[in-house]
Backbone as CSV, one residue per row, in Angstrom:
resi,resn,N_x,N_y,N_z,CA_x,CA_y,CA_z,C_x,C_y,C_z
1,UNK,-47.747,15.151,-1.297,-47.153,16.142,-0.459,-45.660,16.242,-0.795
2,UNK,-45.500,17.116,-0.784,-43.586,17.667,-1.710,-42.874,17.849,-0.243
3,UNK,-41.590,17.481,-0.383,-40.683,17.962,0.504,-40.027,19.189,0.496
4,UNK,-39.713,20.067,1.092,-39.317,21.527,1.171,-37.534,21.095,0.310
5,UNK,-37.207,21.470,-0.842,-35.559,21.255,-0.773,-34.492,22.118,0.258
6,UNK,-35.003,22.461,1.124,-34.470,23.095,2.081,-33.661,21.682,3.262
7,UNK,-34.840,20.659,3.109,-34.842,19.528,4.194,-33.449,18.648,3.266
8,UNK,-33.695,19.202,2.080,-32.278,17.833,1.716,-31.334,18.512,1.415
9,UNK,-30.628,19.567,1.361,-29.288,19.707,1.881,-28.371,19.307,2.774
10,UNK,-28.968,18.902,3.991,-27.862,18.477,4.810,-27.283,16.675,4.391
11,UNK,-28.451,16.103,3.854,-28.533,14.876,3.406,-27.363,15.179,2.152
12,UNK,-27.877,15.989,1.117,-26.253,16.244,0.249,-25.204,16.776,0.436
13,UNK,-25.015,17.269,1.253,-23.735,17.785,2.791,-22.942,16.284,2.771
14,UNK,-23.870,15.870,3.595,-23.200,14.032,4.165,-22.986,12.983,3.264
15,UNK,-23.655,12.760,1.768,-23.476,11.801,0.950,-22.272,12.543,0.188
16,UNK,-21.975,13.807,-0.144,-20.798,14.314,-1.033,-19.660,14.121,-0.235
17,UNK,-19.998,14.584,1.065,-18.993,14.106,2.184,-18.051,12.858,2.299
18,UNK,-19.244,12.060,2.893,-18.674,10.476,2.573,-17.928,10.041,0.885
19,UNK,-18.434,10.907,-0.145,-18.005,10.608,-1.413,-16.114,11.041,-1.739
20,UNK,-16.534,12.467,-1.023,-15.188,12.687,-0.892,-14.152,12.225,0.009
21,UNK,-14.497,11.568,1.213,-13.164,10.980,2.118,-13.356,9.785,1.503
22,UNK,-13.813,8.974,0.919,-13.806,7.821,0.079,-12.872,7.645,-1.231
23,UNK,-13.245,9.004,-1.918,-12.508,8.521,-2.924,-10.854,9.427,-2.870
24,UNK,-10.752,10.409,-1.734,-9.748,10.281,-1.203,-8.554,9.252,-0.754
25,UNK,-8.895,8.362,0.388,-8.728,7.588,1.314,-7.990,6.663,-0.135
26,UNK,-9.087,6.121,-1.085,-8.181,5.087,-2.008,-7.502,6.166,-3.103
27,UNK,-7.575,7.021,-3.264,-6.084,7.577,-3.836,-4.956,7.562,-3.205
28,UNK,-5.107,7.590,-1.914,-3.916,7.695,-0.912,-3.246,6.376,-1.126
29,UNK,-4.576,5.061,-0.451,-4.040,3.875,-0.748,-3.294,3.208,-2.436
30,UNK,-3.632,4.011,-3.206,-3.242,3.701,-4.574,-1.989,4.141,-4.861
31,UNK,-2.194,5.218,-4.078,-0.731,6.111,-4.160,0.746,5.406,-3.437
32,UNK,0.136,4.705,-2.292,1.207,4.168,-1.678,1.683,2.819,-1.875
33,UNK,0.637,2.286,-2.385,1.006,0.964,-3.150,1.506,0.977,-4.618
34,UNK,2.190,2.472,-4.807,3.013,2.531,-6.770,1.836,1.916,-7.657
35,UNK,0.740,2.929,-7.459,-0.258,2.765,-8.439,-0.828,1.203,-9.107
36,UNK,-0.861,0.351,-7.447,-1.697,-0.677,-7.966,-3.057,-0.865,-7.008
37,UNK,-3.673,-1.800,-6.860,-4.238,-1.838,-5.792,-4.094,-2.599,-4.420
38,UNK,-4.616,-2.137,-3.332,-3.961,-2.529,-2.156,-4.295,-4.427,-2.262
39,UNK,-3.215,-4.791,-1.242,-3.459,-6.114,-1.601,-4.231,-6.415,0.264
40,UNK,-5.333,-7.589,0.283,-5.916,-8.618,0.908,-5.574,-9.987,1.531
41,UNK,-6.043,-9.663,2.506,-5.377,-11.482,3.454,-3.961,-11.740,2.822
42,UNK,-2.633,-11.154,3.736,-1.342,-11.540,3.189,-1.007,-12.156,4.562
43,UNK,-0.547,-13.502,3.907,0.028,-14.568,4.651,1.839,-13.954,5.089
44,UNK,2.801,-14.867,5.594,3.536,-15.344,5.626,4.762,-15.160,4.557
45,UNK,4.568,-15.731,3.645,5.354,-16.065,2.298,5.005,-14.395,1.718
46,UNK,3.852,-14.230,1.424,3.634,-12.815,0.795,4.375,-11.695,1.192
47,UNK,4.197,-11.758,2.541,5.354,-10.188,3.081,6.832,-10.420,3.068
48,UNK,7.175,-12.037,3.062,8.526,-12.440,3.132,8.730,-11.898,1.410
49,UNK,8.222,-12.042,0.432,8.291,-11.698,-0.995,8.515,-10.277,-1.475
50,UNK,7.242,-9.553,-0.701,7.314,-7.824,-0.338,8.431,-7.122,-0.191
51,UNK,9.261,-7.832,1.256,9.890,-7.143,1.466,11.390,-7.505,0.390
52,UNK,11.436,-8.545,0.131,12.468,-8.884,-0.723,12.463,-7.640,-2.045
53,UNK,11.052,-7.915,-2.738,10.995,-7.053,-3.851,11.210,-5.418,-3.379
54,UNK,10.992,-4.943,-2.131,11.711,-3.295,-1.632,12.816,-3.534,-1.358
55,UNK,13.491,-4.083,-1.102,14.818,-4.307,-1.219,15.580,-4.485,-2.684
56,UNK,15.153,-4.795,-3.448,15.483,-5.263,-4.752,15.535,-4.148,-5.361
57,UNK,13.869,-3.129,-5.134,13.308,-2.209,-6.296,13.515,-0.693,-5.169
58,UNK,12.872,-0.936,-4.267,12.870,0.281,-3.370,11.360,0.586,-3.325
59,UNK,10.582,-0.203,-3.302,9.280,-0.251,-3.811,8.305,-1.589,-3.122
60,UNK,7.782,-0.992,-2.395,7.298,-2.426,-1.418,6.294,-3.371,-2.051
61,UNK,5.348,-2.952,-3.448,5.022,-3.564,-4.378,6.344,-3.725,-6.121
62,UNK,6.894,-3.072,-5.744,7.859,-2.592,-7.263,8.213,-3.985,-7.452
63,UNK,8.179,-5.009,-8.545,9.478,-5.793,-9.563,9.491,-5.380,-10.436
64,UNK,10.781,-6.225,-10.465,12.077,-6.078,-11.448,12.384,-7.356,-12.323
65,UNK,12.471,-6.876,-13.214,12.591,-8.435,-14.353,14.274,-8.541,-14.580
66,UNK,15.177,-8.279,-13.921,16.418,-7.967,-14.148,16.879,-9.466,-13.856
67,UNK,17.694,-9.971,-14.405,18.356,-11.269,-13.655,19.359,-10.945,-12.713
68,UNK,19.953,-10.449,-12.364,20.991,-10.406,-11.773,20.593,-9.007,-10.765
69,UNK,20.903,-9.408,-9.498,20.125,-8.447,-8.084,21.334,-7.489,-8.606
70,UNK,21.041,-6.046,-7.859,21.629,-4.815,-7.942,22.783,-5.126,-6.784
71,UNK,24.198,-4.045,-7.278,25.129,-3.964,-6.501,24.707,-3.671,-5.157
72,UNK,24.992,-4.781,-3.755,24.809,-4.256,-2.532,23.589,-5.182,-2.033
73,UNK,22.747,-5.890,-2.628,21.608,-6.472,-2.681,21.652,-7.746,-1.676
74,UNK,23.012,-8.084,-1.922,23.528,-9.696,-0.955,23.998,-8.496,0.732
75,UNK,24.442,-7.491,0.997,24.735,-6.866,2.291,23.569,-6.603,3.073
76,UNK,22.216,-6.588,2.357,21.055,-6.430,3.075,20.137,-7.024,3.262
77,UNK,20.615,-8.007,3.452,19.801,-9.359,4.166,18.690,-9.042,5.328
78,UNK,17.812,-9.456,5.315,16.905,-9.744,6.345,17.364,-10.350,7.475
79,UNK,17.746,-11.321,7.516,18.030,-12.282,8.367,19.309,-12.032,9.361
80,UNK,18.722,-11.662,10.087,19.852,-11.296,11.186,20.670,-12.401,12.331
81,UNK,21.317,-12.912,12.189,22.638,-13.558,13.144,23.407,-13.594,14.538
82,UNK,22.953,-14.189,15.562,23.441,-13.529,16.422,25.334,-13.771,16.770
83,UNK,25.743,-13.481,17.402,27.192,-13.092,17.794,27.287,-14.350,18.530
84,UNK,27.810,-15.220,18.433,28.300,-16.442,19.244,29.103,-16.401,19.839
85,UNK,30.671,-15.878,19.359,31.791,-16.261,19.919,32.403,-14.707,20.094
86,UNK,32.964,-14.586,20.681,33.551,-12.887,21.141,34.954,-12.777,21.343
């Protein structure tokens, strides 16, 4: 007994569907990670590294093989200080 191809269109509606917000969704993510892939389980140390290297590069995955940090690099510290004495 044959199926009518009338009955599987909506079925290729929904699988092209899902195909396309899929392979959307990781272009986006590829896109925003400067064309690498997204990264998994980040600890501690990892985002402390992250953010160093966007600061460095401007690029929240971006390094730089440069030895010597860019002019301005020591004024933008993370680490904020509070006011003790007034």
């Amino acid at each position: 007994m044959t199926v009518p191809f009338e009955a599987l269109i909506p079925y290729a509606i929904i699988v092209t569907m899902f195909g396309v917000t899929g392979a959307g969704l990781s272009a986006i993510k590829t896109a925003q990670n400067g064309g690498k892939k997204a990264r998994w389980s980040l600890d501690t140390w990892d985002r402390v590294l992250m953010d160093r290297d966007r600061r460095l590069t401007g690029w929240l995955r971006g390094q730089t093989d440069a030895a010597d940090a860019p002019y301005g690099f020591e004024y933008n510290n993370p680490w904020r200080v509070e006011k003790r004495f007034s």
